[in-house]
C-alpha positions in Angstrom: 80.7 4.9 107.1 83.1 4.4 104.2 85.2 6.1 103.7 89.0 6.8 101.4 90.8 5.3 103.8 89.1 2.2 103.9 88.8 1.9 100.0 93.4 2.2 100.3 93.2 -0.6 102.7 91.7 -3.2 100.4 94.9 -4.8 99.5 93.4 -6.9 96.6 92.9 -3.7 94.9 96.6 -2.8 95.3 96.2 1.0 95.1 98.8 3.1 96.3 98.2 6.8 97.9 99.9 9.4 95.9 99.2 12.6 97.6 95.9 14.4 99.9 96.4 12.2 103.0 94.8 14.6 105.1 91.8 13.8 103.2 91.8 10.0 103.8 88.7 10.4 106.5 86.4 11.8 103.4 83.1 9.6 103.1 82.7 7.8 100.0 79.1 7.4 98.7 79.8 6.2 95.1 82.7 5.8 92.7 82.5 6.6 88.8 84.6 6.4 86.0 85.3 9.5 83.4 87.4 10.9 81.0 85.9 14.3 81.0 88.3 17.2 81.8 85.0 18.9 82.9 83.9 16.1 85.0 83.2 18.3 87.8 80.1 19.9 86.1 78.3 16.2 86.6 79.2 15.2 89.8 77.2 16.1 92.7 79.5 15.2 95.5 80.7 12.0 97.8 82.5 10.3 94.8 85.5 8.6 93.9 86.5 10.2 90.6 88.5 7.0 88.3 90.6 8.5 85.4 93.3 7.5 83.1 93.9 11.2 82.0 94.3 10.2 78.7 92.2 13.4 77.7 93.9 15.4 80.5 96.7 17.9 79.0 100.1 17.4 80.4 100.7 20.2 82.4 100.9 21.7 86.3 98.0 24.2 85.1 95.9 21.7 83.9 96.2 19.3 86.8 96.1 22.0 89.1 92.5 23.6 87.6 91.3 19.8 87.2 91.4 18.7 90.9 90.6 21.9 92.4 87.4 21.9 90.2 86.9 18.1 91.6 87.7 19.5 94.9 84.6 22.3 94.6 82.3 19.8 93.7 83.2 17.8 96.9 84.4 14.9 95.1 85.9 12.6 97.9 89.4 11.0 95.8 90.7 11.3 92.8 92.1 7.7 91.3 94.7 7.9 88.4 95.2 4.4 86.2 98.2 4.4 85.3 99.5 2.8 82.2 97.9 4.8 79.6 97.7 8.2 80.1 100.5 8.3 82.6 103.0 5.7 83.6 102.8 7.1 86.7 101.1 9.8 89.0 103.2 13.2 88.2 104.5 14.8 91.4 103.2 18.1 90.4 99.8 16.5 90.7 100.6 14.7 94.0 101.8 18.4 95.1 98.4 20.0 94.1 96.4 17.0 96.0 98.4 17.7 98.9 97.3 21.0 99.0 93.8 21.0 98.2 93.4 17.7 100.7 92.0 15.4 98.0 93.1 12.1 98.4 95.1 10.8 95.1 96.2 7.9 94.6 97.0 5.1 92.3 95.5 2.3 90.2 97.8 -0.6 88.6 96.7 -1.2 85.3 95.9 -4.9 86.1 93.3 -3.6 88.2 89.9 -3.1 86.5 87.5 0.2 87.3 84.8 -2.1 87.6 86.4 -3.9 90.6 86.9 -0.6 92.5 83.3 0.7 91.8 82.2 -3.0 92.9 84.1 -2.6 96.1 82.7 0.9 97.3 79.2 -0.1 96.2 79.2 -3.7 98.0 80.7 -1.6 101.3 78.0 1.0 101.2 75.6 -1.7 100.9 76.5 -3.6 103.9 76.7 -0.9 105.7 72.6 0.5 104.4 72.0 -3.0 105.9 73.7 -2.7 108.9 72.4 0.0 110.0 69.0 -0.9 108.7 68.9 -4.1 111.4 70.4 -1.9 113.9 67.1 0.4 113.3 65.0 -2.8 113.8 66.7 -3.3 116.8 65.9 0.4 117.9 62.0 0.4 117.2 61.3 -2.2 119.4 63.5 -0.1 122.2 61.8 3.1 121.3 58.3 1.8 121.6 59.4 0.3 125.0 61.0 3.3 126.3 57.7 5.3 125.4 55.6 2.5 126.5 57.6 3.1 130.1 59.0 6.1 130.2 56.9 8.8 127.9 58.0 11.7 126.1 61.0 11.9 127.9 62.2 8.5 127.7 61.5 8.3 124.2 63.3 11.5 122.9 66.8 10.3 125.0 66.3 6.8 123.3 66.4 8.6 119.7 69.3 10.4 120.9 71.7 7.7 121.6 70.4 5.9 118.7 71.0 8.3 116.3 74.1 10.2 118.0 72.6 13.6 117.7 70.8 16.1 120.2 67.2 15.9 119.9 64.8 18.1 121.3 61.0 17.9 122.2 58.7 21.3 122.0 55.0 21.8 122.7 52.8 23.8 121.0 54.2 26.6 122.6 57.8 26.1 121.3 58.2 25.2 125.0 61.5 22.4 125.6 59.7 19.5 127.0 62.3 17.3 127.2 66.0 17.1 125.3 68.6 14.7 124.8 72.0 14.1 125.1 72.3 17.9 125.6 70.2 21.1 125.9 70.2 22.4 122.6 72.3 25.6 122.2 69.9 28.7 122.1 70.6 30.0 119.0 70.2 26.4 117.1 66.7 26.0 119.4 65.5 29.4 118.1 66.3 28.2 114.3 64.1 25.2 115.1 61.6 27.6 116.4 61.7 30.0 113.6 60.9 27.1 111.2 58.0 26.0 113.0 56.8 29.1 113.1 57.9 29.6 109.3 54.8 26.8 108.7 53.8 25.5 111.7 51.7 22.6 109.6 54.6 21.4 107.7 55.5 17.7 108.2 59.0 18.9 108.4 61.6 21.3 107.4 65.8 21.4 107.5 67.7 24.0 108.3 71.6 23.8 107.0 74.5 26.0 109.1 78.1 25.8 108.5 78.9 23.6 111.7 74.9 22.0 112.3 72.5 20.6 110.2 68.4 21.4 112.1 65.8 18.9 111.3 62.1 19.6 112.4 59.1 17.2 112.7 55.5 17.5 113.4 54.1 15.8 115.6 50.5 15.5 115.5 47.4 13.6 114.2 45.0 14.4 111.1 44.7 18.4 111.7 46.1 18.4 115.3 49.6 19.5 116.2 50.4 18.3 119.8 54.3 20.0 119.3 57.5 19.4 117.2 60.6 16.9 117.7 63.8 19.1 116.5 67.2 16.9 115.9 70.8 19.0 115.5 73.6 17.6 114.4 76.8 17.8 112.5 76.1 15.8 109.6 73.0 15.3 108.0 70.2 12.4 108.5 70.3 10.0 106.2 67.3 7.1 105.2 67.6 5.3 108.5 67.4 8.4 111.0 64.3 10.2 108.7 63.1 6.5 109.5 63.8 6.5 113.0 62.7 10.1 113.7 59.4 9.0 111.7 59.0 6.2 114.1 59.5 8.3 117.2 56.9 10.7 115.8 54.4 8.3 115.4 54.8 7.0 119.2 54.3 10.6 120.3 51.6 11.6 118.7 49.9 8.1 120.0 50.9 8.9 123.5 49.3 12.1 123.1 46.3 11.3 121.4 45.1 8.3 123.5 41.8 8.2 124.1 40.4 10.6 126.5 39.2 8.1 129.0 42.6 6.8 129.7 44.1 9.9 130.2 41.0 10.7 132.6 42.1 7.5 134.6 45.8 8.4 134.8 45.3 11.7 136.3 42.9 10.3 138.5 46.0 7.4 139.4 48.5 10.5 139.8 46.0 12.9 142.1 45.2 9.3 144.3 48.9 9.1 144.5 49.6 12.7 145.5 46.8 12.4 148.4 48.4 9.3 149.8 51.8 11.1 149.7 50.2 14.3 151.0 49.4 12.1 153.8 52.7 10.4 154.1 52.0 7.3 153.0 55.1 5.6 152.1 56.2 2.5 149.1 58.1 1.5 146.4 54.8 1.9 144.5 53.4 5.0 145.3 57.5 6.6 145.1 57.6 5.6 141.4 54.5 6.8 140.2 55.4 9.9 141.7 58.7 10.2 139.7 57.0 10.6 137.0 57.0 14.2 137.8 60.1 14.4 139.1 63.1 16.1 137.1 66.2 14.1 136.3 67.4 14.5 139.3 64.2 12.8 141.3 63.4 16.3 143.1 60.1 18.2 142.5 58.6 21.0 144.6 55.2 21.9 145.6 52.8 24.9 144.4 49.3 25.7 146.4 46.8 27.7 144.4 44.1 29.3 146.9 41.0 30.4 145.0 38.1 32.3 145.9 35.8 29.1 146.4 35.4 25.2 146.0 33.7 26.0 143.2 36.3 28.4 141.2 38.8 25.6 142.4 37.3 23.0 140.9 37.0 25.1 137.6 41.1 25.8 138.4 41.5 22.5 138.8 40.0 21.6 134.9 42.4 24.0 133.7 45.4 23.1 135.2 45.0 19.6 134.4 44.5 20.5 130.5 46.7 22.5 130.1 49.8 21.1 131.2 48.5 18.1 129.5 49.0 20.2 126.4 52.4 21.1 127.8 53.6 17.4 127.7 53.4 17.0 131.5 53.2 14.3 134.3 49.8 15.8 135.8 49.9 15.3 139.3 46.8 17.9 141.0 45.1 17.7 144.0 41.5 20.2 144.9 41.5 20.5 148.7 37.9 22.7 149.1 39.2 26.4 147.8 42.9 25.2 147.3 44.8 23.2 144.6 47.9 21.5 145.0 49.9 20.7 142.3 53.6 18.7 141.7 55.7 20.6 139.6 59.4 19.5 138.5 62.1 20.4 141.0 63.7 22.2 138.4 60.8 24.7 137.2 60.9 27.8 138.2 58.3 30.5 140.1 57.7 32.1 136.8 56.4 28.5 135.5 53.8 28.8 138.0 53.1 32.3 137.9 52.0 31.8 134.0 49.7 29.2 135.4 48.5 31.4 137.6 47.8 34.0 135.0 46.7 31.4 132.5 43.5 30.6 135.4 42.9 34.3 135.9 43.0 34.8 132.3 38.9 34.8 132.7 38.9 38.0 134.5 38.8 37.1 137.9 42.3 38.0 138.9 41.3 36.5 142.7 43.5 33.5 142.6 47.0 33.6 144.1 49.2 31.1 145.1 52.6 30.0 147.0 55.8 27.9 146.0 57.5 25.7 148.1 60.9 25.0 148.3 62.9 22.3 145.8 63.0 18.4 148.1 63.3 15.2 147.3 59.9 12.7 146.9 60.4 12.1 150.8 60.1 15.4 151.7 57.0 16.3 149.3 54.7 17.3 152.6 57.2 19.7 153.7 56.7 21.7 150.1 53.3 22.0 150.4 53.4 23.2 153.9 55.8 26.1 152.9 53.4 26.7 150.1 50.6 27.5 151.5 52.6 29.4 154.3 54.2 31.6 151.4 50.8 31.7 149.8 49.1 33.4 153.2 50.9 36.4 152.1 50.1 36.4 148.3 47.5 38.9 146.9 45.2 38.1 143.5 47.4 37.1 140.5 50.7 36.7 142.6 52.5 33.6 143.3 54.7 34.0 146.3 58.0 31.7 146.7 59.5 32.4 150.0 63.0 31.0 149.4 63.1 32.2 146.7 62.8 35.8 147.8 64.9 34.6 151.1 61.9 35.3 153.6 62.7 34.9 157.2 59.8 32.7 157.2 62.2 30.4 155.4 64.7 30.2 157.6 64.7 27.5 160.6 66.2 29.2 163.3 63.7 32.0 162.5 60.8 29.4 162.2 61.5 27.9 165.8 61.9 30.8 167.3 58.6 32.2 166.1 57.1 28.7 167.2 58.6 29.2 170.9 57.0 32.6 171.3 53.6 31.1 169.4 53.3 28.5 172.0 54.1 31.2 174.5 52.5 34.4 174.0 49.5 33.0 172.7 48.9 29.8 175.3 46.0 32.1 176.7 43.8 31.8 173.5 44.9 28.6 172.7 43.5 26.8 176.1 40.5 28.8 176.1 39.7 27.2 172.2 40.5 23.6 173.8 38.2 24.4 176.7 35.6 25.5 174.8 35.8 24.1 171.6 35.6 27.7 170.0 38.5 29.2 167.3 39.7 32.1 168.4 43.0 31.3 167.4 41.3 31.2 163.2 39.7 34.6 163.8 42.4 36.4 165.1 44.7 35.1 162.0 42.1 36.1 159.5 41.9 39.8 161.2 45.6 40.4 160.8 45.5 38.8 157.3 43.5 41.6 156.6 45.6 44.0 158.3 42.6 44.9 160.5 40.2 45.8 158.0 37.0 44.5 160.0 35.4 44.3 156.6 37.5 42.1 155.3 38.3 39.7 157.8 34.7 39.3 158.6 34.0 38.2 155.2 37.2 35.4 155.5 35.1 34.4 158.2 31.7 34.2 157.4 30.6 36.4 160.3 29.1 39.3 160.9 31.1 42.5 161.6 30.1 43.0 165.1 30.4 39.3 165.5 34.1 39.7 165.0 34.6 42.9 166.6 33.4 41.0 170.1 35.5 37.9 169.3 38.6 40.5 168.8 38.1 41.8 172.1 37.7 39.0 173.8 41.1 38.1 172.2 43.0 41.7 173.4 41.2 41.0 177.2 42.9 37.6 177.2 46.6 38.7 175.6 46.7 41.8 177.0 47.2 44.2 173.9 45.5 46.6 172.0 45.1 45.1 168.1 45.0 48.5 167.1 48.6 49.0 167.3 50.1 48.0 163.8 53.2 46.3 165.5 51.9 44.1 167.7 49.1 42.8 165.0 52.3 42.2 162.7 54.5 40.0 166.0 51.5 38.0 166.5 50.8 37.6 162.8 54.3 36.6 162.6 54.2 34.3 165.4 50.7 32.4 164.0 52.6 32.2 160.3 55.6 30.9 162.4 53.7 28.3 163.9 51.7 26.9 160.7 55.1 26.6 159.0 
């Protein structure tokens, strides 16, 4: 950046500050020469103003209105050639400068205008060309970082490079990733409001008084796949517009590969999350499952129960578009009637609640689901096991998140107890089903599931109502209680949710 104070350290120029120091760190972007007293009406900001006042009256008036027209018009420094006009800077002029901030200062008349205008020119030059090798050093980094790391990878690459926050929405005008910081809310719902403004617009700006919002589609022929948003202080110039134009163009290709390949990587990520599922361990497997990690490496674990393999595996469609469309790692796993999916440790129950509601949206309203707890990789299996314990006690359209809601179920001390008592109370139905290779121990979960309903729990079954009303029996003879009584169907329910956690 160049700026006044470099221009006063070019000693060959031998220019001498006169007054506006604190204005020294102004950016200069061109110098010009005139004579006009009105020169203010033709500049358009940026410049270095040369004058030998020769046409500027001689008084305090006159300088004053003169440099704080200059000074409205954002000129950058005001150079005075002495010599012919003045045979030196007047102190009343230096005063004014010092007020106003606008750097002042003094040109030797050996010292042609030319050789000033030639020396901010040459400077702003090498610096375009700078930063213009710089940005063919960053393409090939960008392409590489999306090549290896996606979306998110990509967008924190363009951050650094061009030192402002940069943030990636989807269609929904939902974050899907941002770098170096999360935008503040009211600058990301500016962004927002110009999307929305015209949502087909290549791009759009937004100017504050402390932030400058730049917005770019991101999209192919008459698909939008989401926006890229950059905030900063000062405003991009050719290079960044070049650099965001790059970035744009590797996320539109990452999104609009071909439908095959993004077939086979979700078929890579659900074979990874079965062999994880099934604690498979390696270096391998752990870094493909990153992918869906958040920053910090953690994820969690939500279990979707539908009504049968057959509305899971139409589930399981959706889920896998849409967060597709969301910009997501798709890790999903169909399991018969149940669908497990990786989310982010850092999303939250309501994330997968509008998945939920996004699956039900048909009209069938039968699918709920559970949430496990936040873990590292290692300890994915254990946040699929407190899933589907939390989603045993979910109805239609309701995710259930046990932690979350600080369950006992949750809690160890709790869970081990319960498992004591299960192993316990229980031991008489449990033999008899290793003896006779029958599972007593199922129908007696599904009939307080239902809270007794016979109906019900006969159809979780697949038997007949009498069918279960004998098995029930033969499970109160055994234990010794009558099922009947609502508090002992909730202990033993307890103690069979106890044991599967």
């Amino acid at each position: 950046m160049t700026t006044v104070r470099w221009l006063l350290a070019q000693r060959r120029l031998e220019l001498t500050l006169r007054g506006g120091a604190t204005g020294l760190d102004r950016t200069l972007e061109c110098a010009v020469s005139s004579e006009l007293v009105n020169a203010a009406e033709w500049l358009s900001g940026g410049e270095v103003v040369l004058t030998t006042g020769l046409r500027l009256p001689h008084t305090a008036d006159a300088w004053r209105d003169y440099l704080t027209d200059l000074d409205a018009a954002g000129v950058a420094a005001v150079g005075v050639g002495v010599g012919f006009g003045y045979d030196q800077v007047p102190s009343e002029m230096a005063d004014v400068a010092d007020r106003l901030g606008v750097p002042l200062f003094e040109v030797p008349l050996p010292i042609p205008f030319s050789a000033i205008t030639r020396a901010v020119l040459d400077q702003i030059a090498a610096q375009r060309s700078a930063r213009l090798v710089a940005a063919t050093k960053a393409q090939p980094r960008m392409t590489r970082a999306a090549a290896s790391g996606g979306s998110t990878a990509l967008v924190r690459e363009l951050a650094e490079t061009i030192d402002q926050d940069v943030v990636l929405l989807d269609t929904a005008l939902t974050v899907v990733a941002d770098a170096p910081h999360p935008v503040v809310p009211v600058d990301l719902n500016r962004i927002r409001d110009l999307v929305v403004r015209d949502p087909a617009s290549a791009g759009a700006v937004w100017m504050t008084g402390d932030a400058t919002m730049t917005v770019a589609r991101v999209g192919s022929g008459g698909r939008t796949f989401g926006h890229l948003g950059v905030v900063g202080a000062v405003a991009l110039d050719d290079v960044d517009r070049m650099l965001i134009g790059h970035a744009v163009s590797l996320l539109a290709l990452e999104h609009a590969k071909p439908r095959q390949v993004a077939r086979d990587v979700v078929d890579l990520h659900d074979d990874t999350l079965t062999l994880a599922l099934d604690e498979v361990r390696g270096p391998g497997l752990r870094r493909i499952l990153a992918r869906g990690a958040d920053p910090g490496g953690r994820v969690r674990a939500v279990v979707y129960t539908f009504v049968d393999d057959d509305a899971a595996l139409v589930g399981c469609r959706r889920l896998v578009d849409e967060l597709e469309h969301r910009w997501r790692a798709v890790f999903v796993h169909r399991d018969g009637p149940e669908v497990i999916l990786l989310l982010r440790g850092d999303d939250h129950v309501e994330f997968a609640t509008s998945l939920l509601n996004m699956m039900n949206a048909n009209g069938s309203g039968g699918t709920c689901g559970g949430i496990g707890p936040v873990t590292d990789l290692d300890d994915l299996t254990e946040s699929v096991r407190q899933a589907r314990l939390a989603g045993r006690s979910a109805t239609g359209g309701q995710v259930v998140d046990l932690a979350g809601s600080r369950s006992l179920l949750a809690m160890d001390p709790v869970r081990q107890a319960l498992h004591d008592a299960f192993g316990e109370r229980l031991a008489p139905v449990l033999v008899y089903d290793d003896e006779h290779g029958t599972d007593l121990r199922a129908t007696l979960l599904a009939f307080l599931e239902a809270n007794g309903n016979w109906g019900a729990a006969a159809s979780a079954q697949g038997v007949h109502r009498h069918t279960l009303r004998h098995r029930i029996e033969r499970v109160e003879d055994m234990l010794g209680v009558d099922l009947a009584d609502a508090r002992t169907r909730a202990e033993l329910l307890l103690m069979l949710l106890g044991a599967n956690a």
